[in-house]
MMTF fields as JSON, N, C-alpha, C and O atoms, coordinates in Angstrom:
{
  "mmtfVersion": "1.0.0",
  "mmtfProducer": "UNKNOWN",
  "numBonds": 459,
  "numAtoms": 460,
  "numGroups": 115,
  "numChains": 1,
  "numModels": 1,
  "chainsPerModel": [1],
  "groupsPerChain": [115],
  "chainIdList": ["A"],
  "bondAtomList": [4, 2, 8, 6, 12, 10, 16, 14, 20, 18, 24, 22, 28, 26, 32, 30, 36, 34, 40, 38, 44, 42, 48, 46, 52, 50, 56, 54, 60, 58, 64, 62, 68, 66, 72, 70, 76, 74, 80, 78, 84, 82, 88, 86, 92, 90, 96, 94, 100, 98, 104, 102, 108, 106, 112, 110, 116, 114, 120, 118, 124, 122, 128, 126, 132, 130, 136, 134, 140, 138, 144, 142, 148, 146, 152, 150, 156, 154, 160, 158, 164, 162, 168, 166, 172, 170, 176, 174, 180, 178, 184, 182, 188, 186, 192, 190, 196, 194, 200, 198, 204, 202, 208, 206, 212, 210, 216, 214, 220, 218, 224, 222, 228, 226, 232, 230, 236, 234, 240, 238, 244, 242, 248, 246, 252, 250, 256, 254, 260, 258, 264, 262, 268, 266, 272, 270, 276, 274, 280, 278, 284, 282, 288, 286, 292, 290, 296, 294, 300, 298, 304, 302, 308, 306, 312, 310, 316, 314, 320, 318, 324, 322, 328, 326, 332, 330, 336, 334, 340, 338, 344, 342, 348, 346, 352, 350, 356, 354, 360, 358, 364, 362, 368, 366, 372, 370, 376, 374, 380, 378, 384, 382, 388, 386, 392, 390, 396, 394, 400, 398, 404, 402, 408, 406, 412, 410, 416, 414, 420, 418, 424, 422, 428, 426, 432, 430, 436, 434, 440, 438, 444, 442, 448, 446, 452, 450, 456, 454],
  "bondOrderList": [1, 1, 1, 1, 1, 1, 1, 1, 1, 1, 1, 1, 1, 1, 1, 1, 1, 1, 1, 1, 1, 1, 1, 1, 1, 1, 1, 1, 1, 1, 1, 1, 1, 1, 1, 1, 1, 1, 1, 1, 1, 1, 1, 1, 1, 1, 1, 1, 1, 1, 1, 1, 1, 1, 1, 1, 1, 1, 1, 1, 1, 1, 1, 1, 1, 1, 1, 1, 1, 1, 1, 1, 1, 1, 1, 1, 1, 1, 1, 1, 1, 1, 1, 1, 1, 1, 1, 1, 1, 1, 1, 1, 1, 1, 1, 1, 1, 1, 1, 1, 1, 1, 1, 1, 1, 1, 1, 1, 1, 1, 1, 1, 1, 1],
  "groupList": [{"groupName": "UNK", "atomNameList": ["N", "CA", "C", "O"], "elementList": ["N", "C", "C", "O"], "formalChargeList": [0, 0, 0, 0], "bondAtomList": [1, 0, 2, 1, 3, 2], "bondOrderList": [1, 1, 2], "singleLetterCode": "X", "chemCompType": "L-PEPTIDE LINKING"}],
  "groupTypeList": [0, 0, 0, 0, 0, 0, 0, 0, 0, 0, 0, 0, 0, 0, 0, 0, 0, 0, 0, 0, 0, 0, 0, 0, 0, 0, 0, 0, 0, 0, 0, 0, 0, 0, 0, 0, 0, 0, 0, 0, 0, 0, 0, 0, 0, 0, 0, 0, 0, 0, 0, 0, 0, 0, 0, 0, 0, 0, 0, 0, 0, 0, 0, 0, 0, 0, 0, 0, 0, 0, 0, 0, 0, 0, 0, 0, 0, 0, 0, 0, 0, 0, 0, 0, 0, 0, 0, 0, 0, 0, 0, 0, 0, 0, 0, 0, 0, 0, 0, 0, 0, 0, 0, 0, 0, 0, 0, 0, 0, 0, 0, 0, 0, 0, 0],
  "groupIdList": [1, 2, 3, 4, 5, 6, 7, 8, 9, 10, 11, 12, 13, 14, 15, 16, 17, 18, 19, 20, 21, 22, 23, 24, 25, 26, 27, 28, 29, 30, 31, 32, 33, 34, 35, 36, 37, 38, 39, 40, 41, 42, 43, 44, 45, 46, 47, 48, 49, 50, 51, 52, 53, 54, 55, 56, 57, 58, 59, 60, 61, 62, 63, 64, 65, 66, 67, 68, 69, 70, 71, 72, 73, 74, 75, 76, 77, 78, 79, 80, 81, 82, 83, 84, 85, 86, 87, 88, 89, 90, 91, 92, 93, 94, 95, 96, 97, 98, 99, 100, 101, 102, 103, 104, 105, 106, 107, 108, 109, 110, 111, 112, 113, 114, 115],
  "secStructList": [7, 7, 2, 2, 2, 2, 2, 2, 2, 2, 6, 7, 2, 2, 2, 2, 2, 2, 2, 2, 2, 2, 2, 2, 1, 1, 3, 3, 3, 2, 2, 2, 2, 2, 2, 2, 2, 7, 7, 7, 2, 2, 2, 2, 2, 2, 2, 2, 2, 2, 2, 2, 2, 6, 6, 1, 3, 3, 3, 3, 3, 7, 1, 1, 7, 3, 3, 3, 3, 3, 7, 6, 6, 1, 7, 2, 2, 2, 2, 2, 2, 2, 2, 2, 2, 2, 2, 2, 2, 6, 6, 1, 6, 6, 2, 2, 2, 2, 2, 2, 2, 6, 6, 1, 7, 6, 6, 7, 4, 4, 4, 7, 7, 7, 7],
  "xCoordList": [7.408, 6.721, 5.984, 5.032, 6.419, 5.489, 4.096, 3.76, 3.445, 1.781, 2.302, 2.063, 3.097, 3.287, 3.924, 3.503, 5.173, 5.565, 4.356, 4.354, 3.484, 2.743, 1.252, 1.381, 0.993, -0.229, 0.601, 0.074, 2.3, 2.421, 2.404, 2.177, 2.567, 2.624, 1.554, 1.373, 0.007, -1.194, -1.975, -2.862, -1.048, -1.493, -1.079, -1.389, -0.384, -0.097, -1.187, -1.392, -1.883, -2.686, -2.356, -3.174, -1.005, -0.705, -0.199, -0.255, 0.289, 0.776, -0.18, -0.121, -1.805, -2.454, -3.633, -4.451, -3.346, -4.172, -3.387, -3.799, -1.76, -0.856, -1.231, -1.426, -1.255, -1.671, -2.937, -3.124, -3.895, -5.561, -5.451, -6.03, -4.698, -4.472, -3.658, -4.013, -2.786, -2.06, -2.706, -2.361, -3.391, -4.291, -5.515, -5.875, -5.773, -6.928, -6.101, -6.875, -4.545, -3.872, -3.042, -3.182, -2.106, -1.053, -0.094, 0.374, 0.387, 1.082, 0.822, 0.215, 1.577, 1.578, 3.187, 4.242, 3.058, 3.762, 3.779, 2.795, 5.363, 5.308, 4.485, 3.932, 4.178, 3.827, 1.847, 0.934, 1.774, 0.386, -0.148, -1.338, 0.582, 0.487, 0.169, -0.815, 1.304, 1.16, -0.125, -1.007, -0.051, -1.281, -2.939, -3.654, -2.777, -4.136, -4.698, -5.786, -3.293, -3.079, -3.514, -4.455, -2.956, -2.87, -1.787, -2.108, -0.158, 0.467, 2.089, 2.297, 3.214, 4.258, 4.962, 4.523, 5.631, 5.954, 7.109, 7.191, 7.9, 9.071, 8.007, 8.092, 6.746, 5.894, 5.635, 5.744, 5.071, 4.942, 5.693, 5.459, 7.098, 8.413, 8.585, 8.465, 8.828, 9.202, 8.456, 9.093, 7.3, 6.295, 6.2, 5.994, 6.461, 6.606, 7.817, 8.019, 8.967, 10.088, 10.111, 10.897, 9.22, 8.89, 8.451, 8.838, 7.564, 6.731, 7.353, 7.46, 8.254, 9.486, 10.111, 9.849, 10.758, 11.358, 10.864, 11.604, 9.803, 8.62, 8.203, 7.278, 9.098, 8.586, 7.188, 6.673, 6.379, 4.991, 4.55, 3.688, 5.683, 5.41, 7.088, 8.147, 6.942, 8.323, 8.36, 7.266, 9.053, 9.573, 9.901, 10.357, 10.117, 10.895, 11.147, 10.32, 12.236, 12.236, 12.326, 13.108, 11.511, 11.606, 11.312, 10.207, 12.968, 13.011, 13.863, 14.804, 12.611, 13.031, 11.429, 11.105, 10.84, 9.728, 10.168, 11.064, 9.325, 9.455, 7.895, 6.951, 8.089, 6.981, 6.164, 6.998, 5.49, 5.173, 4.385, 3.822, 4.309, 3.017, 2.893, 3.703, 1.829, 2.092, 2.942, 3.029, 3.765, 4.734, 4.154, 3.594, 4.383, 3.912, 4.623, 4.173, 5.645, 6.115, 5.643, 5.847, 4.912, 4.383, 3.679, 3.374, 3.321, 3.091, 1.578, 1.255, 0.642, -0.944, -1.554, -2.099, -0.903, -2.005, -1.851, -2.712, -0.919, -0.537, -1.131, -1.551, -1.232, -1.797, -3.779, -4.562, -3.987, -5.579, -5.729, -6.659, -5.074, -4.868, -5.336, -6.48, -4.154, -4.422, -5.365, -5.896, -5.927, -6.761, -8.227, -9.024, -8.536, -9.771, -9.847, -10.803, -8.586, -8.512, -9.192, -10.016, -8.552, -8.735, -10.113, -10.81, -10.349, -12.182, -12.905, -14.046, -12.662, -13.58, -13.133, -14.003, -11.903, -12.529, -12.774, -13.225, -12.578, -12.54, -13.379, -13.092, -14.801, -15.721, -16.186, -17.221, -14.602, -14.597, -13.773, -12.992, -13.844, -13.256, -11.637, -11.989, -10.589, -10.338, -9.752, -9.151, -10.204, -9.826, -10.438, -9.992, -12.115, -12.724, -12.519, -12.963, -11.754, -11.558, -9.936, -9.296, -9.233, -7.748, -8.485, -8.189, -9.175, -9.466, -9.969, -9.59, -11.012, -11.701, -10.31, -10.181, -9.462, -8.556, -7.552, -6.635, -7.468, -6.224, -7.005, -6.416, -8.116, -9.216, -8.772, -7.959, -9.428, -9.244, -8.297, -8.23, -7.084, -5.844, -5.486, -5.246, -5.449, -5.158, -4.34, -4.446, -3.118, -2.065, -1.314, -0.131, -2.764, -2.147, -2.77, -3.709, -1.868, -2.785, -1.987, -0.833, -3.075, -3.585, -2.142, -1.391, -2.415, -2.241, -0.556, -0.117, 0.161, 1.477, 1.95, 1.142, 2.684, 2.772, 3.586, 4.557, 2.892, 3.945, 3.997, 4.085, 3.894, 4.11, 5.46, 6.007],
  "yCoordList": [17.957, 17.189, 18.172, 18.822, 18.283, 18.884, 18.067, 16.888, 19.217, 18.392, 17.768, 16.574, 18.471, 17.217, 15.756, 14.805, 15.726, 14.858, 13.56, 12.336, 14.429, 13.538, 13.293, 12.235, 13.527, 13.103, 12.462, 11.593, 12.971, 11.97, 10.254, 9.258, 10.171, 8.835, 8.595, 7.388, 9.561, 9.153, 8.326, 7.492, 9.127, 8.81, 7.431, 7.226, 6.798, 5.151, 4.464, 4.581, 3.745, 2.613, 1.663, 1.288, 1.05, 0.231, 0.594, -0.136, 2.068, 2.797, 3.096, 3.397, 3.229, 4.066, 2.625, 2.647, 1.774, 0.668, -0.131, -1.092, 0.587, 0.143, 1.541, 1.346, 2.204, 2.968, 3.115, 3.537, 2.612, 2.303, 0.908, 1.008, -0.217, -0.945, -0.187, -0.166, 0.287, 0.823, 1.783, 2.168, 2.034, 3.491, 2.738, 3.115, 1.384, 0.314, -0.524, -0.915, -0.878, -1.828, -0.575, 0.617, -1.174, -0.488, -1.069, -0.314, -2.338, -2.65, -3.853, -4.845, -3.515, -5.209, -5.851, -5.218, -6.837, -7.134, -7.295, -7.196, -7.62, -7.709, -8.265, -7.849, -9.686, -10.879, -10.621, -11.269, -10.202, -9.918, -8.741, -8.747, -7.81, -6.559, -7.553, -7.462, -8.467, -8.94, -9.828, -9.7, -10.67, -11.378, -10.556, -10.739, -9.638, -8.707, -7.922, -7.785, -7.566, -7.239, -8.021, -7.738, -9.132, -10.387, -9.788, -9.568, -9.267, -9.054, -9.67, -10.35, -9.5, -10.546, -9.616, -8.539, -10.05, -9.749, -8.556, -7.584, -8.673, -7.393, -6.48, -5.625, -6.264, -5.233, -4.45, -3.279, -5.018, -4.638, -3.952, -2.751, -4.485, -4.289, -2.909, -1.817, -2.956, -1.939, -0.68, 0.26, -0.693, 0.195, 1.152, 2.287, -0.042, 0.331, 1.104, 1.748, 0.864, 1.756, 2.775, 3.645, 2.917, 4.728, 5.5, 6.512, 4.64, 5.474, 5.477, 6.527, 4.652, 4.436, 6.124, 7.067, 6.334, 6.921, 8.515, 9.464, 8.59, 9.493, 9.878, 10.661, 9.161, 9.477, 9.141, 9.531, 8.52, 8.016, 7.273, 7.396, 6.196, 4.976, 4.579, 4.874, 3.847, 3.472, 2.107, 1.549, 1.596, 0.049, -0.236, 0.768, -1.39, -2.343, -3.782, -4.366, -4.167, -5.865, -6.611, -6.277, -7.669, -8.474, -10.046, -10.585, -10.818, -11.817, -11.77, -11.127, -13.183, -12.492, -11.437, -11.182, -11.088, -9.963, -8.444, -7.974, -7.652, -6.288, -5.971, -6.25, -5.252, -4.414, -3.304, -2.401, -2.958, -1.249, -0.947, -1.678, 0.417, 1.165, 2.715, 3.258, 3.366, 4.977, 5.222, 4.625, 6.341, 7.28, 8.288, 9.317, 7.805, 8.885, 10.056, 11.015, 10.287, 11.751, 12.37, 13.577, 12.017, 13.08, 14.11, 14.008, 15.45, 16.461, 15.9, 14.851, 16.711, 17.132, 16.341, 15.301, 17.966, 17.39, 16.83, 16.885, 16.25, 14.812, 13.583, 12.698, 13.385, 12.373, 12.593, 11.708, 13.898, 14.146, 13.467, 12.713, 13.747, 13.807, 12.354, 12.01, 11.404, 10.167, 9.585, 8.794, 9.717, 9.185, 9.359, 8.422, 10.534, 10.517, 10.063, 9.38, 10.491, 9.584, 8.051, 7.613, 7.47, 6.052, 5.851, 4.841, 6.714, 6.847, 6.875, 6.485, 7.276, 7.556, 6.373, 5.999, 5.575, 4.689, 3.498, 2.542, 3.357, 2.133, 1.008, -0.183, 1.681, 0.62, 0.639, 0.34, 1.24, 1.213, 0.242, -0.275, -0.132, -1.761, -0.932, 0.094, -0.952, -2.493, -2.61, -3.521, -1.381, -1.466, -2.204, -2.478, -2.484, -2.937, -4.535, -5.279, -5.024, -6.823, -6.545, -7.596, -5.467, -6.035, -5.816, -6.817, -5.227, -5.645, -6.737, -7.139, -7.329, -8.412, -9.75, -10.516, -9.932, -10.894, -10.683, -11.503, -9.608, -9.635, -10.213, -10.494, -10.222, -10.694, -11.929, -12.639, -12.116, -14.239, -14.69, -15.767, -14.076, -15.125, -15.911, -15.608, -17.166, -17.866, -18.144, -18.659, -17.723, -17.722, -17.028, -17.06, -16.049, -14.887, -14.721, -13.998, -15.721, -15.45, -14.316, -14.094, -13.91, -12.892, -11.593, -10.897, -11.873, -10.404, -10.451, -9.368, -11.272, -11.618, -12.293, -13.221, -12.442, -12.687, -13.945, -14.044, -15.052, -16.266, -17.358, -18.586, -16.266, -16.998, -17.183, -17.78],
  "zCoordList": [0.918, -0.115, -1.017, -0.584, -2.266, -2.762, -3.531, -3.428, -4.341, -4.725, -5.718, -5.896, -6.526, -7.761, -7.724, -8.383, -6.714, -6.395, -5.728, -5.862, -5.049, -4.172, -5.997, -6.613, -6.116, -7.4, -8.521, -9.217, -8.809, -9.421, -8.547, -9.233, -7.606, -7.097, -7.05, -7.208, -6.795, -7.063, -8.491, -8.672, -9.292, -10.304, -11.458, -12.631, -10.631, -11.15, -10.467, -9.259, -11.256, -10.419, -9.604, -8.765, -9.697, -9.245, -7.41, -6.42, -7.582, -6.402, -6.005, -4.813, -6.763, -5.68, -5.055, -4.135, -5.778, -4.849, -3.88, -3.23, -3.863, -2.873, -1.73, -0.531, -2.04, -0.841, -0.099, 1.042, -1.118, -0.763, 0.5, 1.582, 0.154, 1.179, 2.319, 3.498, 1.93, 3.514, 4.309, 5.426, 3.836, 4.212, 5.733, 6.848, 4.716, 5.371, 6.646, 7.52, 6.894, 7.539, 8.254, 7.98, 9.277, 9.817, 9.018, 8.166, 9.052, 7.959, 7.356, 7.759, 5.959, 4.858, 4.595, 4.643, 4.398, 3.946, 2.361, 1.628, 1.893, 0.133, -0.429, -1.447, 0.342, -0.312, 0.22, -0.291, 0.642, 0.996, 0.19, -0.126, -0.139, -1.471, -2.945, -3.679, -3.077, -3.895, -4.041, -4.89, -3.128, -2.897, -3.831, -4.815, -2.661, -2.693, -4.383, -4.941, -4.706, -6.394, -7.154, -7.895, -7.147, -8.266, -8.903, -10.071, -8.564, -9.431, -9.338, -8.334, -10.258, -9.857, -8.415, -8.011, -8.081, -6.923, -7.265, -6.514, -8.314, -8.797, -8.927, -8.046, -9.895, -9.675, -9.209, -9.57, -7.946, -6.256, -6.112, -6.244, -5.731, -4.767, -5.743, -5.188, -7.004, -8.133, -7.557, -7.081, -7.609, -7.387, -5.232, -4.802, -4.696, -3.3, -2.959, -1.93, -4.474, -3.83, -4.247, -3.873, -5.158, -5.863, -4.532, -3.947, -4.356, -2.229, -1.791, -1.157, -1.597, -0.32, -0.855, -0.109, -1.896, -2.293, -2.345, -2.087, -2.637, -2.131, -1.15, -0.933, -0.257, 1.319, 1.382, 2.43, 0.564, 1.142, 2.226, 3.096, 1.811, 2.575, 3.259, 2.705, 4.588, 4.933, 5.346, 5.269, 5.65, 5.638, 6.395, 6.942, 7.24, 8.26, 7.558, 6.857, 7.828, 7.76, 8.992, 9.883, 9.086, 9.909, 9.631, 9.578, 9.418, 9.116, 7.438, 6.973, 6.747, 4.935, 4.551, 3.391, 5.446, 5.126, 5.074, 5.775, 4.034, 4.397, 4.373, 3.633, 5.545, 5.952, 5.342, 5.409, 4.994, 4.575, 5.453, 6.267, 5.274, 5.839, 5.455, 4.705, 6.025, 5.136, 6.072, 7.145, 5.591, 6.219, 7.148, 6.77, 8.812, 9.545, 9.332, 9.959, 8.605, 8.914, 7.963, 8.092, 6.74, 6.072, 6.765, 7.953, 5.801, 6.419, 6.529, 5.973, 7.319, 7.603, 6.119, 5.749, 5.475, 4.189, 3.21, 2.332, 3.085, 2.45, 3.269, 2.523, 4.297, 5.124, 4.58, 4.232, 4.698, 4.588, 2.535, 2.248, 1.837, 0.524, 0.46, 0.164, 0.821, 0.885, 1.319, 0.539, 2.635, 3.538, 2.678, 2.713, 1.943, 1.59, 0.272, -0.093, -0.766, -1.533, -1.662, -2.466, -0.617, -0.339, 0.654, 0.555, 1.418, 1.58, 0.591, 0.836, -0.781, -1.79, -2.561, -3.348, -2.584, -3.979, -3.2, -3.83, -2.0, -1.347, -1.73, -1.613, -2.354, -2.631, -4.426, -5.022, -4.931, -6.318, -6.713, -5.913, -8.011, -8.599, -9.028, -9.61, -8.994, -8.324, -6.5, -5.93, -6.032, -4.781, -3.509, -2.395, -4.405, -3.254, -3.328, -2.454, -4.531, -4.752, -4.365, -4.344, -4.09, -3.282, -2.115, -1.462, -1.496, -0.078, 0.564, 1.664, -0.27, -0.282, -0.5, 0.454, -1.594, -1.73, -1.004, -1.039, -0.213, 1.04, 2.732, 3.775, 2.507, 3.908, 3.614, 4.207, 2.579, 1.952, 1.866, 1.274, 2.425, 2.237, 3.214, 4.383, 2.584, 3.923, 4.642, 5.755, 3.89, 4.915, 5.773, 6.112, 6.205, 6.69, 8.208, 8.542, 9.143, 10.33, 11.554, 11.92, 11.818, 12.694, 12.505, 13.189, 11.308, 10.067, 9.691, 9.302, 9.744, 10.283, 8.915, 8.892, 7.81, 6.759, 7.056, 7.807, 6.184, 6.617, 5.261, 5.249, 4.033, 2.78, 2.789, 1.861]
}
């Protein structure tokens, strides 16, 4: 992985408050990304496959859901990059209202996506 590859994916908002949630969960689902965003759901998906693609983040499906989460195989300090990243804006706008509107959803019991 190199640094540029990894800050350009930092540097979309939309990717980096997708990784500010994954950073916070083990995993999300689409519809709970979306949820938490307020954004259309191609958005999302558009944006999660740049990470995917980036090796940031990796995927499972189970069912009609896909999963995310960060990519354990990144190296050390790509994992540290992110992690504090997302320690530092966590309680900045707009990351600290996708955390807050992904708590409040209600159809999300015991963390399991069932929109």
């Amino acid at each position: 992985m190199s640094p540029t590859l990894l800050f350009k994916a930092l540097s979309d908002p939309t990717r980096l408050r997708c990784l500010s949630l994954l950073d916070n969960y083990e995993e999300l689902c689409v519809c709970e990304l979306t949820h938490a965003l307020g954004l259309p759901q191609p958005k999302v998906s558009h944006h999660l496959a740049g990470l995917r693609k980036a090796e940031l983040v990796s995927d499972r499906k189970a069912g009609l859901w896909i999963y995310y989460r960060l990519n354990p195989g990144v190296p050390p300090w790509v994992e540290a990059v992110i992690r504090k990243t997302a320690e530092g804006i966590r309680n900045e706008a707009p990351f600290a209202s996708d955390a807050v509107a992904l708590a409040e959803m209600s159809n999300r019991p015991s963390g399991i996506c069932s929109a």
